[in-house]
PQR file of N, CA, C, O and H, with PARSE charges and radii, in Angstrom:
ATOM      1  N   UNK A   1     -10.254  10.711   3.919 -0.4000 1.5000
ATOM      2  CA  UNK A   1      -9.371  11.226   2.899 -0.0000 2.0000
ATOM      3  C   UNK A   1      -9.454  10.428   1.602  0.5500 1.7000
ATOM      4  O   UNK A   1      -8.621  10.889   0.822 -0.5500 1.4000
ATOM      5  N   UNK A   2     -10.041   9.546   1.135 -0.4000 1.5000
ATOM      6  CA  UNK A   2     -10.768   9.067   0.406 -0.0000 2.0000
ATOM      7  C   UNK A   2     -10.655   9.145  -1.094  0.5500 1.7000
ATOM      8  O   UNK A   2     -10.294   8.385  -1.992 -0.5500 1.4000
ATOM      9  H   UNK A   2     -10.717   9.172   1.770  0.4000 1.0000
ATOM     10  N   UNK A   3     -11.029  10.151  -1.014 -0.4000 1.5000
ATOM     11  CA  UNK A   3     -11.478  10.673  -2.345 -0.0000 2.0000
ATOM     12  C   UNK A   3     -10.662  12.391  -2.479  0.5500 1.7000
ATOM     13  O   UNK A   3     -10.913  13.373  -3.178 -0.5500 1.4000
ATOM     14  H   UNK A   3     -11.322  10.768  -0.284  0.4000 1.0000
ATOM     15  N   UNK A   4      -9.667  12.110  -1.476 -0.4000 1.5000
ATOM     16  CA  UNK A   4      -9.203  13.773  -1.736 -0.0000 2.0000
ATOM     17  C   UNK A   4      -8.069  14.160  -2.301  0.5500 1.7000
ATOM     18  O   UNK A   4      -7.094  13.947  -1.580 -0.5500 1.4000
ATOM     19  H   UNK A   4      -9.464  11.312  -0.909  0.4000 1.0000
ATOM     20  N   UNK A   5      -7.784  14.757  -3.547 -0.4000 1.5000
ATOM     21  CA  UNK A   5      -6.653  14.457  -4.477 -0.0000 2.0000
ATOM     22  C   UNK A   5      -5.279  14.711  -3.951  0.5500 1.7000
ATOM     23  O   UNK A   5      -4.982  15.725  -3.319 -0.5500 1.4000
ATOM     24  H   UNK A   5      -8.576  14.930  -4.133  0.4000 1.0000
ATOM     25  N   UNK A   6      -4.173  13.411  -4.340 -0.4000 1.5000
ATOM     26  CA  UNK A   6      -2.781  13.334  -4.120 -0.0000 2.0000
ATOM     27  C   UNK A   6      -2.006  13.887  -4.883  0.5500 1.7000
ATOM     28  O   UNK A   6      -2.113  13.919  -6.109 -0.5500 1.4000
ATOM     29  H   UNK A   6      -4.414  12.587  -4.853  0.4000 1.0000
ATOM     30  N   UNK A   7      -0.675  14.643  -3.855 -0.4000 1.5000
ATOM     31  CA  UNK A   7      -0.305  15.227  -4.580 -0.0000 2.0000
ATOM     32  C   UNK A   7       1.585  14.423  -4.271  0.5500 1.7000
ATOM     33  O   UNK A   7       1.824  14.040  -3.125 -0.5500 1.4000
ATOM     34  H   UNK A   7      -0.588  14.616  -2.860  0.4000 1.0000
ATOM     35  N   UNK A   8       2.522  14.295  -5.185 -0.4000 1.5000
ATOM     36  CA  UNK A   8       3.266  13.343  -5.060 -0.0000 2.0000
ATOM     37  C   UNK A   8       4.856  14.347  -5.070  0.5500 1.7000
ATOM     38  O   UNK A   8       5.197  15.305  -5.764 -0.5500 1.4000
ATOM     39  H   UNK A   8       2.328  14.605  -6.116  0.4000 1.0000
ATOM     40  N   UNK A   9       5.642  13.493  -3.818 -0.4000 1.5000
ATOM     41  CA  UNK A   9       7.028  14.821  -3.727 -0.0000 2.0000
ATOM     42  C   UNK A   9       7.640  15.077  -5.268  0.5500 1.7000
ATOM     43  O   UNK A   9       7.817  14.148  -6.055 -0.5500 1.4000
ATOM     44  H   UNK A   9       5.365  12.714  -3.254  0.4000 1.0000
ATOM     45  N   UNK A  10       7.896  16.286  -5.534 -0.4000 1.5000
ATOM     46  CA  UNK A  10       8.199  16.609  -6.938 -0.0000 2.0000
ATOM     47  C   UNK A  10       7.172  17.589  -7.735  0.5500 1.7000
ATOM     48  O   UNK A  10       7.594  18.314  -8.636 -0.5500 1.4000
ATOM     49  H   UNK A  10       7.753  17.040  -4.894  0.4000 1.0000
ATOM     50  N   UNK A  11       5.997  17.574  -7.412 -0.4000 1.5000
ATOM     51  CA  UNK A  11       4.813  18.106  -8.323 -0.0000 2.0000
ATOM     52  C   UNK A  11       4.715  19.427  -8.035  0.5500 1.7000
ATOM     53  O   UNK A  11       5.424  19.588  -7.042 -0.5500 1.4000
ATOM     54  H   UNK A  11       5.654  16.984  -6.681  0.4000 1.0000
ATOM     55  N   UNK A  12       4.256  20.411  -8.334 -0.4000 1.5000
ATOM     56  CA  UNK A  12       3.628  22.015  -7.996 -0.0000 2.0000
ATOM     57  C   UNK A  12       2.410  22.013  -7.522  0.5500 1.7000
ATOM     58  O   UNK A  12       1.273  21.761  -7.921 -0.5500 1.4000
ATOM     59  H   UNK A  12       3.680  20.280  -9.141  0.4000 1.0000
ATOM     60  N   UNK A  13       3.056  22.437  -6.353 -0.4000 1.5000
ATOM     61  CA  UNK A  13       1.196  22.738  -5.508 -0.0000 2.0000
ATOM     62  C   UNK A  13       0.413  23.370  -6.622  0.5500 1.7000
ATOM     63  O   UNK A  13       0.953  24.197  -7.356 -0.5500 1.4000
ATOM     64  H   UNK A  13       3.980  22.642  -6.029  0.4000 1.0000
ATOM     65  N   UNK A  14      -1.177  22.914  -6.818 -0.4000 1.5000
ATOM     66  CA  UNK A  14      -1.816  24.044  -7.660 -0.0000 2.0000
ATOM     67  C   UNK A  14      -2.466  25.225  -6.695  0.5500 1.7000
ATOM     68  O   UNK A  14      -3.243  26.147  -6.942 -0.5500 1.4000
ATOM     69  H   UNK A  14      -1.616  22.242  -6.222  0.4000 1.0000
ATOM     70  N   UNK A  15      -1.742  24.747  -5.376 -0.4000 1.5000
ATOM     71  CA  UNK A  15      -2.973  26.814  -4.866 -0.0000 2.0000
ATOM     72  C   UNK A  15      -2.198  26.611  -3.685  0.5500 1.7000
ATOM     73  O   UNK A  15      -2.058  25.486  -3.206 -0.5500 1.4000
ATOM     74  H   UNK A  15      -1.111  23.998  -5.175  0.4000 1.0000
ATOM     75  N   UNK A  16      -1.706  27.596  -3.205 -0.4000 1.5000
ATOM     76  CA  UNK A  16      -1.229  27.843  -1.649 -0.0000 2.0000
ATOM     77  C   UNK A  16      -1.746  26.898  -0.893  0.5500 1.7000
ATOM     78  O   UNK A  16      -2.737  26.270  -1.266 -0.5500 1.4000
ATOM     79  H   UNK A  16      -1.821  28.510  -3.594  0.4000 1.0000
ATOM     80  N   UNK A  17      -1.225  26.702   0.111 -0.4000 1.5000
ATOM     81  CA  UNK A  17      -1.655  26.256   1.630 -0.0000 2.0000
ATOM     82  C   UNK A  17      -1.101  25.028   2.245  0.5500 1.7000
ATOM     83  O   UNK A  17      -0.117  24.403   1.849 -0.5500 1.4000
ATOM     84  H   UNK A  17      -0.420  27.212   0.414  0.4000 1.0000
ATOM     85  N   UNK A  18      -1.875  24.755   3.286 -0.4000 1.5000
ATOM     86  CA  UNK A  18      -1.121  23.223   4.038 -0.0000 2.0000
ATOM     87  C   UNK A  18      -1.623  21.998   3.947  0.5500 1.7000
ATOM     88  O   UNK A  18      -2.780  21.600   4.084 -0.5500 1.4000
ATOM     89  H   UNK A  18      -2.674  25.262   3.607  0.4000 1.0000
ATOM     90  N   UNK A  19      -0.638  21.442   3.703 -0.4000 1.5000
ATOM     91  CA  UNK A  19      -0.317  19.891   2.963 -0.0000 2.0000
ATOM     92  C   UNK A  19       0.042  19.137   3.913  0.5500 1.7000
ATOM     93  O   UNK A  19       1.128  19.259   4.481 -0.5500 1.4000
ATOM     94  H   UNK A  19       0.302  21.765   3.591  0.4000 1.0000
ATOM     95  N   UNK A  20      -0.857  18.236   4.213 -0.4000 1.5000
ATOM     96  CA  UNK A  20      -0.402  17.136   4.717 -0.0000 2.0000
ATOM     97  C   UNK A  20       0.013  15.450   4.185  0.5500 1.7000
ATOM     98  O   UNK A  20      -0.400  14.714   3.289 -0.5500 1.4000
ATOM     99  H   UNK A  20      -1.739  18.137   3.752  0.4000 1.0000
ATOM    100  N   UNK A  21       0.925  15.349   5.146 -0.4000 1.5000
ATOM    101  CA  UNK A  21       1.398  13.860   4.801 -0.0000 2.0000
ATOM    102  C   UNK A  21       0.234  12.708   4.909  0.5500 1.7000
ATOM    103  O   UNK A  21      -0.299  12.365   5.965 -0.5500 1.4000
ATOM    104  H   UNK A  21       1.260  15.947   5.874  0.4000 1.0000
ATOM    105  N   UNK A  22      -0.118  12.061   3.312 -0.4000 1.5000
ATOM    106  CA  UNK A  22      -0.947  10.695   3.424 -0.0000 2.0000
ATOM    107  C   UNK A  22      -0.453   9.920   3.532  0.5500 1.7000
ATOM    108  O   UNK A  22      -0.895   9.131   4.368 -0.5500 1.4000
ATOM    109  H   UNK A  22       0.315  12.340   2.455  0.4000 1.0000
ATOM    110  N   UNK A  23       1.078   9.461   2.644 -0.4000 1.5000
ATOM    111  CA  UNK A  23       1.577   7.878   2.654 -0.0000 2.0000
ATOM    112  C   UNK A  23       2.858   8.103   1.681  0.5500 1.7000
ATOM    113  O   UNK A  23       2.839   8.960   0.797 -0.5500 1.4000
ATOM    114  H   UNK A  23       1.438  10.101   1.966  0.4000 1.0000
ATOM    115  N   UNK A  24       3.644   7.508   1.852 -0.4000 1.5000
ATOM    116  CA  UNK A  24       4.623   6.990   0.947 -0.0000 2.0000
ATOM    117  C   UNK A  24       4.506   6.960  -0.430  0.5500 1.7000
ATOM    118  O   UNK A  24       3.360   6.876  -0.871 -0.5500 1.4000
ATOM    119  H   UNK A  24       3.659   6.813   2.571  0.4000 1.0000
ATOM    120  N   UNK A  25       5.259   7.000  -1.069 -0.4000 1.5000
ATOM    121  CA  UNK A  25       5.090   6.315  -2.571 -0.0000 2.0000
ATOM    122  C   UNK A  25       5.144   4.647  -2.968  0.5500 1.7000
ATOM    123  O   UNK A  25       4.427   3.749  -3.410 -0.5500 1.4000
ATOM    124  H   UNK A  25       6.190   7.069  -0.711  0.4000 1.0000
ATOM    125  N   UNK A  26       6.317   4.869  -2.554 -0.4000 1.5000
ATOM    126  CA  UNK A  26       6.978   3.235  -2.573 -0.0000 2.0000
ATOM    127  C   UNK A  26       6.616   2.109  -1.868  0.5500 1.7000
ATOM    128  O   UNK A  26       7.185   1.025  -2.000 -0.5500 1.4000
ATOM    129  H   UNK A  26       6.899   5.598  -2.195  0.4000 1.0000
ATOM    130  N   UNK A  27       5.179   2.437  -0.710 -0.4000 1.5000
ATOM    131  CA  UNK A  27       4.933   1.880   0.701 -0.0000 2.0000
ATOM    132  C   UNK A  27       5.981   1.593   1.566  0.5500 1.7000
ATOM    133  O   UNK A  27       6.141   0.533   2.171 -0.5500 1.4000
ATOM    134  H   UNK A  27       4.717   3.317  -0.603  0.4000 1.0000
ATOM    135  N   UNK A  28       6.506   2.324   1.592 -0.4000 1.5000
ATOM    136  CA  UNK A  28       7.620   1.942   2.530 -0.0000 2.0000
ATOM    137  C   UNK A  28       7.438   1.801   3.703  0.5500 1.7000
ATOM    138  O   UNK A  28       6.410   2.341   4.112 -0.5500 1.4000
ATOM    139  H   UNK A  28       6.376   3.186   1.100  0.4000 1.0000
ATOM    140  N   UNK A  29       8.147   1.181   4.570 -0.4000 1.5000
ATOM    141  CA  UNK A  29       8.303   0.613   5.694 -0.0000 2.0000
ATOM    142  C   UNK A  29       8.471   1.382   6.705  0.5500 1.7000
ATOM    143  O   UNK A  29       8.304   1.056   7.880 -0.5500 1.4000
ATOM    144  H   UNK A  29       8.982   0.743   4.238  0.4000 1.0000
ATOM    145  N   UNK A  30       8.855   2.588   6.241 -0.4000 1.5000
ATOM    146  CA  UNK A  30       9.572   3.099   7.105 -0.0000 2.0000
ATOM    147  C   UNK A  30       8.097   3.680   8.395  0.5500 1.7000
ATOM    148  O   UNK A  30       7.015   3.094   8.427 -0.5500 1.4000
ATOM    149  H   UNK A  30       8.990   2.853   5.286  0.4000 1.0000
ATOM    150  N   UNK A  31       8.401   4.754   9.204 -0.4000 1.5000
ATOM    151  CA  UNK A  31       7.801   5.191   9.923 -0.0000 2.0000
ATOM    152  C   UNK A  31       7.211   6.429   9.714  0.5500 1.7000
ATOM    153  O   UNK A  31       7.919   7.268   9.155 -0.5500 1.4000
ATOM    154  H   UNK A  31       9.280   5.230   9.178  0.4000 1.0000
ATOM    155  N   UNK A  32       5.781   6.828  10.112 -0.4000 1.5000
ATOM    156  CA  UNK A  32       4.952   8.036   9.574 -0.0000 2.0000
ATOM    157  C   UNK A  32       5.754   9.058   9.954  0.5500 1.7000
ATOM    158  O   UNK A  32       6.151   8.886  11.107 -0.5500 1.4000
ATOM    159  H   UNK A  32       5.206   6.147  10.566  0.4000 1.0000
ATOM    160  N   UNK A  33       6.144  10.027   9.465 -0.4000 1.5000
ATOM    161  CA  UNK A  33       6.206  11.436  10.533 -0.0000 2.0000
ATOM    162  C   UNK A  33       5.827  12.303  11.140  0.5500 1.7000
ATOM    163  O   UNK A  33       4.873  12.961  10.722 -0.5500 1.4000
ATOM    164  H   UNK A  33       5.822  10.166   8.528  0.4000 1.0000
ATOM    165  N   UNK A  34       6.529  12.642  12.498 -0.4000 1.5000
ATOM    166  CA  UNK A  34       5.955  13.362  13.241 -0.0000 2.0000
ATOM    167  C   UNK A  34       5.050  14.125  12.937  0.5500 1.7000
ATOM    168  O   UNK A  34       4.896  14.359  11.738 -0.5500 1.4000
ATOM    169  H   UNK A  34       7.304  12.108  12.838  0.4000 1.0000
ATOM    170  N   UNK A  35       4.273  14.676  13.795 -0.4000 1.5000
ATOM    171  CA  UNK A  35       3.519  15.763  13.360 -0.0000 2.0000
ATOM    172  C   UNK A  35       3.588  17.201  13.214  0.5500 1.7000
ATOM    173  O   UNK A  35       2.642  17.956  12.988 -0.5500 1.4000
ATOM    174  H   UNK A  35       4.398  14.486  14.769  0.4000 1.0000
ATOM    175  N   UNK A  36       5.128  17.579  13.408 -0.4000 1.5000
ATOM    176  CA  UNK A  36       5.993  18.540  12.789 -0.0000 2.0000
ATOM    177  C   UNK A  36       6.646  18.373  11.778  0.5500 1.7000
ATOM    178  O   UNK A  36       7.456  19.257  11.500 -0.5500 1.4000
ATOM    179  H   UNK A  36       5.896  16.966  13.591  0.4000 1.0000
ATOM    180  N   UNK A  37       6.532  17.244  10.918 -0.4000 1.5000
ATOM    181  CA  UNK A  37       7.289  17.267   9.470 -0.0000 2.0000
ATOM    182  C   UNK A  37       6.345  16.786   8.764  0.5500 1.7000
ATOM    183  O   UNK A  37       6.425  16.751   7.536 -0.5500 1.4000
ATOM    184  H   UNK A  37       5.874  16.526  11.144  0.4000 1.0000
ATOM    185  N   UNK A  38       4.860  16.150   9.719 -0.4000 1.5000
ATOM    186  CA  UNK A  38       4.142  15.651   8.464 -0.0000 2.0000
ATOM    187  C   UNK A  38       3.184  16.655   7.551  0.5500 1.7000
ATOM    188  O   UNK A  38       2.387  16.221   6.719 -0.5500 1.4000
ATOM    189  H   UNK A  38       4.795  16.178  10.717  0.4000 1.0000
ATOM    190  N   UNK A  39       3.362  17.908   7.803 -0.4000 1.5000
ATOM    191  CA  UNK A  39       2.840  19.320   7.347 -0.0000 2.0000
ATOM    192  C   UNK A  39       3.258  20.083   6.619  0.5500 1.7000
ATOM    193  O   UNK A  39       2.463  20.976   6.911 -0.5500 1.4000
ATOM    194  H   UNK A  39       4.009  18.261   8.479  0.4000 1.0000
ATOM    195  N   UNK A  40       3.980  20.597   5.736 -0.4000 1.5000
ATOM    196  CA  UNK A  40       4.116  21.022   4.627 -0.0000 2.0000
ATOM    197  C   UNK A  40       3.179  22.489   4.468  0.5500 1.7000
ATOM    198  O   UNK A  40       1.985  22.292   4.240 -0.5500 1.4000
ATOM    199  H   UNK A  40       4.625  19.871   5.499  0.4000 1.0000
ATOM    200  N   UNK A  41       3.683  24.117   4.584 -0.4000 1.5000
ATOM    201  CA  UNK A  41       2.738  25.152   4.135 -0.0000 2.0000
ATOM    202  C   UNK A  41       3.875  25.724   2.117  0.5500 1.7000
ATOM    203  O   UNK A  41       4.998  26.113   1.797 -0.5500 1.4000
ATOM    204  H   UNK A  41       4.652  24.277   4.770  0.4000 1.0000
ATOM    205  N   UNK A  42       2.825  25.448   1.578 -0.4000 1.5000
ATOM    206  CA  UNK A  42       3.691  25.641  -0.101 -0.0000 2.0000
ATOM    207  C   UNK A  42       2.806  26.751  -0.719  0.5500 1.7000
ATOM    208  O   UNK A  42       1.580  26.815  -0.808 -0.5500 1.4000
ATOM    209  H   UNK A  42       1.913  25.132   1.839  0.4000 1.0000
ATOM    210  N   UNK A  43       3.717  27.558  -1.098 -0.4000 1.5000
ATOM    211  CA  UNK A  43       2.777  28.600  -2.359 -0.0000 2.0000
ATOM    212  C   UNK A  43       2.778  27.849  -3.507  0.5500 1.7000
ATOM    213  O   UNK A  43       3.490  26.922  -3.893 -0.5500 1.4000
ATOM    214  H   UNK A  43       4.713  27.506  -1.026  0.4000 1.0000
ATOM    215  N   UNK A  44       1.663  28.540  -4.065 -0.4000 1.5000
ATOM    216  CA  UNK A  44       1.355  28.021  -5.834 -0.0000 2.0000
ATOM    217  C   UNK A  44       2.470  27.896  -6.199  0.5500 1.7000
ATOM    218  O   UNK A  44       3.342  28.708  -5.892 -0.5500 1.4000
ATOM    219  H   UNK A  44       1.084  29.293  -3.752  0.4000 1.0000
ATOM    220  N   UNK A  45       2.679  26.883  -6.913 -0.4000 1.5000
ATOM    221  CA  UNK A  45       3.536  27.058  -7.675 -0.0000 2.0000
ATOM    222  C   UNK A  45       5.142  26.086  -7.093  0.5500 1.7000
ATOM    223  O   UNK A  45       6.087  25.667  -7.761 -0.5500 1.4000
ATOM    224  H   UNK A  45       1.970  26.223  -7.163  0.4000 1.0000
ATOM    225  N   UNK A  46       4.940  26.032  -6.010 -0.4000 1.5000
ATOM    226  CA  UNK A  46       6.230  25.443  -5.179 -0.0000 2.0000
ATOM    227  C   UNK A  46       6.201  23.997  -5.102  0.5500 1.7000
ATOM    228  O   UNK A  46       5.045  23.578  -5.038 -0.5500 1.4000
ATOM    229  H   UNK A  46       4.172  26.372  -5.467  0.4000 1.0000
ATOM    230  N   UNK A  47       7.161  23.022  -5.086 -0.4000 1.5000
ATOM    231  CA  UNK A  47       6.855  21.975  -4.884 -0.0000 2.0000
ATOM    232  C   UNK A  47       7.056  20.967  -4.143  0.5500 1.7000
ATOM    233  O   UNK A  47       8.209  20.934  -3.713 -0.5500 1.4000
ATOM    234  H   UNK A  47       8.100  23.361  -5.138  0.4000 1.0000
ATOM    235  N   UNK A  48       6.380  20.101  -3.806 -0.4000 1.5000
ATOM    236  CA  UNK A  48       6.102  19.056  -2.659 -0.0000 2.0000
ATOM    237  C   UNK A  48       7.464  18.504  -2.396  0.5500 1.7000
ATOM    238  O   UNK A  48       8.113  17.980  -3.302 -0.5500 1.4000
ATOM    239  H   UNK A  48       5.444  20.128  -4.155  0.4000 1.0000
ATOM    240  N   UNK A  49       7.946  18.618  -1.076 -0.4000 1.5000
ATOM    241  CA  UNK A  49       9.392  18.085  -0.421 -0.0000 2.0000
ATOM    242  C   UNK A  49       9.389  16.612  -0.119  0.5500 1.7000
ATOM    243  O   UNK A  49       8.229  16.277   0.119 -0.5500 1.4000
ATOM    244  H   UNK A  49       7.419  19.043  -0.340  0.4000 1.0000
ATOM    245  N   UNK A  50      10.125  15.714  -0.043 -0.4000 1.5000
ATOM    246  CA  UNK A  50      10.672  14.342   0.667 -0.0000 2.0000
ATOM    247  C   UNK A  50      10.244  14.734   2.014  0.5500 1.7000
ATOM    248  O   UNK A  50      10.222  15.867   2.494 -0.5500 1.4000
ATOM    249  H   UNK A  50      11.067  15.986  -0.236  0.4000 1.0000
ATOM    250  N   UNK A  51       9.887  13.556   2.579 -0.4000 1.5000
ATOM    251  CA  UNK A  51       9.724  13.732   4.209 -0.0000 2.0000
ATOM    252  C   UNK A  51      11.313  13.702   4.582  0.5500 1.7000
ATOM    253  O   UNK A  51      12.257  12.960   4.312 -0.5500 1.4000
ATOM    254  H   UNK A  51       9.904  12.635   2.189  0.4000 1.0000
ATOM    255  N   UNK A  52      11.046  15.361   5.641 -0.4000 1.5000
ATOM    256  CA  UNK A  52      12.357  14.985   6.105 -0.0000 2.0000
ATOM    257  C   UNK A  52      13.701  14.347   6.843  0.5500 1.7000
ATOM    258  O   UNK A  52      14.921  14.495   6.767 -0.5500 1.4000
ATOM    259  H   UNK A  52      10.280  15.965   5.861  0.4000 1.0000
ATOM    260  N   UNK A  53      12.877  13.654   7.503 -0.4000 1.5000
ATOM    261  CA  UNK A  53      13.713  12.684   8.166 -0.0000 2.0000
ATOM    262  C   UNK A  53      13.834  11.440   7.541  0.5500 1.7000
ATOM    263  O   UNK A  53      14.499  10.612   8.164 -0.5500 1.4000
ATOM    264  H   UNK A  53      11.886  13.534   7.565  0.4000 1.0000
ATOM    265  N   UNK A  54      13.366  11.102   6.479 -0.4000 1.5000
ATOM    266  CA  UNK A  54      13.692  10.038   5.996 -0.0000 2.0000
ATOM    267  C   UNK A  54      14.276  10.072   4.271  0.5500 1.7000
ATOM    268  O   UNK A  54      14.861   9.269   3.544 -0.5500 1.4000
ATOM    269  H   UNK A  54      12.826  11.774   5.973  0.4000 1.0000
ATOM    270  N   UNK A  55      13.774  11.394   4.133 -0.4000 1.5000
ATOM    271  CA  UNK A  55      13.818  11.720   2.728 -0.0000 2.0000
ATOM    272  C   UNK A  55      13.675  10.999   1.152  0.5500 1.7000
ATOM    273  O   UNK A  55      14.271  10.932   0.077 -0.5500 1.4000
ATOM    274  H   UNK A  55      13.299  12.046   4.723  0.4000 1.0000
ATOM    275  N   UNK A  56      12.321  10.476   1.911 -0.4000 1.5000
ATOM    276  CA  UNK A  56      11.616   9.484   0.952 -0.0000 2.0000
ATOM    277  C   UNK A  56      10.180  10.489  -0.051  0.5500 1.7000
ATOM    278  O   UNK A  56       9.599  11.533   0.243 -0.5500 1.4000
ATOM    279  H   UNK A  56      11.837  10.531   2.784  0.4000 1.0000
ATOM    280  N   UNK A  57      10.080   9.779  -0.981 -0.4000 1.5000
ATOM    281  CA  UNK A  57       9.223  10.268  -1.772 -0.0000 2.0000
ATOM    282  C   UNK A  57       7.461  10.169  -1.027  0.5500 1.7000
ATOM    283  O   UNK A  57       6.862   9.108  -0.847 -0.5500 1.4000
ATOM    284  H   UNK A  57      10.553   8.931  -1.220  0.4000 1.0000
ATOM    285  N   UNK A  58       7.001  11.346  -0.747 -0.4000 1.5000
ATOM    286  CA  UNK A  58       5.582  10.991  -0.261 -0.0000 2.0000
ATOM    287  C   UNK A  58       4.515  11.579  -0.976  0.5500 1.7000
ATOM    288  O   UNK A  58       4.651  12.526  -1.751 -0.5500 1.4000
ATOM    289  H   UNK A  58       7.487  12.207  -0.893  0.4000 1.0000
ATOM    290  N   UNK A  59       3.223  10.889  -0.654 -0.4000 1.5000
ATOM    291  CA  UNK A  59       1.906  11.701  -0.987 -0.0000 2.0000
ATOM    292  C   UNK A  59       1.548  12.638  -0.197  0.5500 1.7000
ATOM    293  O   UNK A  59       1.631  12.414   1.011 -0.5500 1.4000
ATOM    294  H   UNK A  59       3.112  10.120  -0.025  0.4000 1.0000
ATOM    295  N   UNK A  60       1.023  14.022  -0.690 -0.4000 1.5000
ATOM    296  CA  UNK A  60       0.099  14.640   0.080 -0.0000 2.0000
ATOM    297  C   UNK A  60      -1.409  15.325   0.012  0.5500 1.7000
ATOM    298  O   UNK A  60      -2.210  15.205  -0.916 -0.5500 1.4000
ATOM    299  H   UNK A  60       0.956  14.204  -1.671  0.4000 1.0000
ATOM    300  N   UNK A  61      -1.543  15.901   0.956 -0.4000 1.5000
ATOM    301  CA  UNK A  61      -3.616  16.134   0.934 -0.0000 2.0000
ATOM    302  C   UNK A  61      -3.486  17.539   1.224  0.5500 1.7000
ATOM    303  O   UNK A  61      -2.803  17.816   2.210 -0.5500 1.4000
ATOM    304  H   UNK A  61      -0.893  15.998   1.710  0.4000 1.0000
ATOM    305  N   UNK A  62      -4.055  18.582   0.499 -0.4000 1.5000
ATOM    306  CA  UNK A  62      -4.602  19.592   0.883 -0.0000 2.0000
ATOM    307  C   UNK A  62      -5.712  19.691   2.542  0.5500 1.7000
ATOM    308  O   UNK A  62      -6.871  19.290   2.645 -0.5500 1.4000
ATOM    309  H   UNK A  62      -4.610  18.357  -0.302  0.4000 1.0000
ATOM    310  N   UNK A  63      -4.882  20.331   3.603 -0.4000 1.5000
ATOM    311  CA  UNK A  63      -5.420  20.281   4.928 -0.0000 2.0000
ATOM    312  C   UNK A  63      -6.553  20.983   4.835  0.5500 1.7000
ATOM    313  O   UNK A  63      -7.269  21.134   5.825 -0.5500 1.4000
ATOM    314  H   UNK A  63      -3.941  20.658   3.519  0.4000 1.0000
TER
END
């Protein structure tokens, strides 16, 4: 995942589809999420949620 562009909670997806959780913003401490919240499906245009169980600011990756 490298080189594959981040997208940060707050922003507008630029194209449909599923988003997954890379990392925190803040590095936080906290714990990754599951793999039922670390997925995210957003239309154009919609924008990137807080993880929800912790409701911290995260990065994400086009799946």
């Amino acid at each position: 995942m490298a080189n594959e562009e981040k997208f940060k909670t707050g922003e507008e997806a630029p194209e449909s589809g599923t988003y997954v959780f890379e990392s925190y913003v803040n590095n936080s401490d906290a714990e990754k999420p599951d793999d039922d919240e670390g997925t995210v499906d957003l239309g154009k245009g919609e924008r990137f949620p807080p993880t929800p169980s912790t409701n911290k600011a995260a990065y994400w990756v086009k799946q």
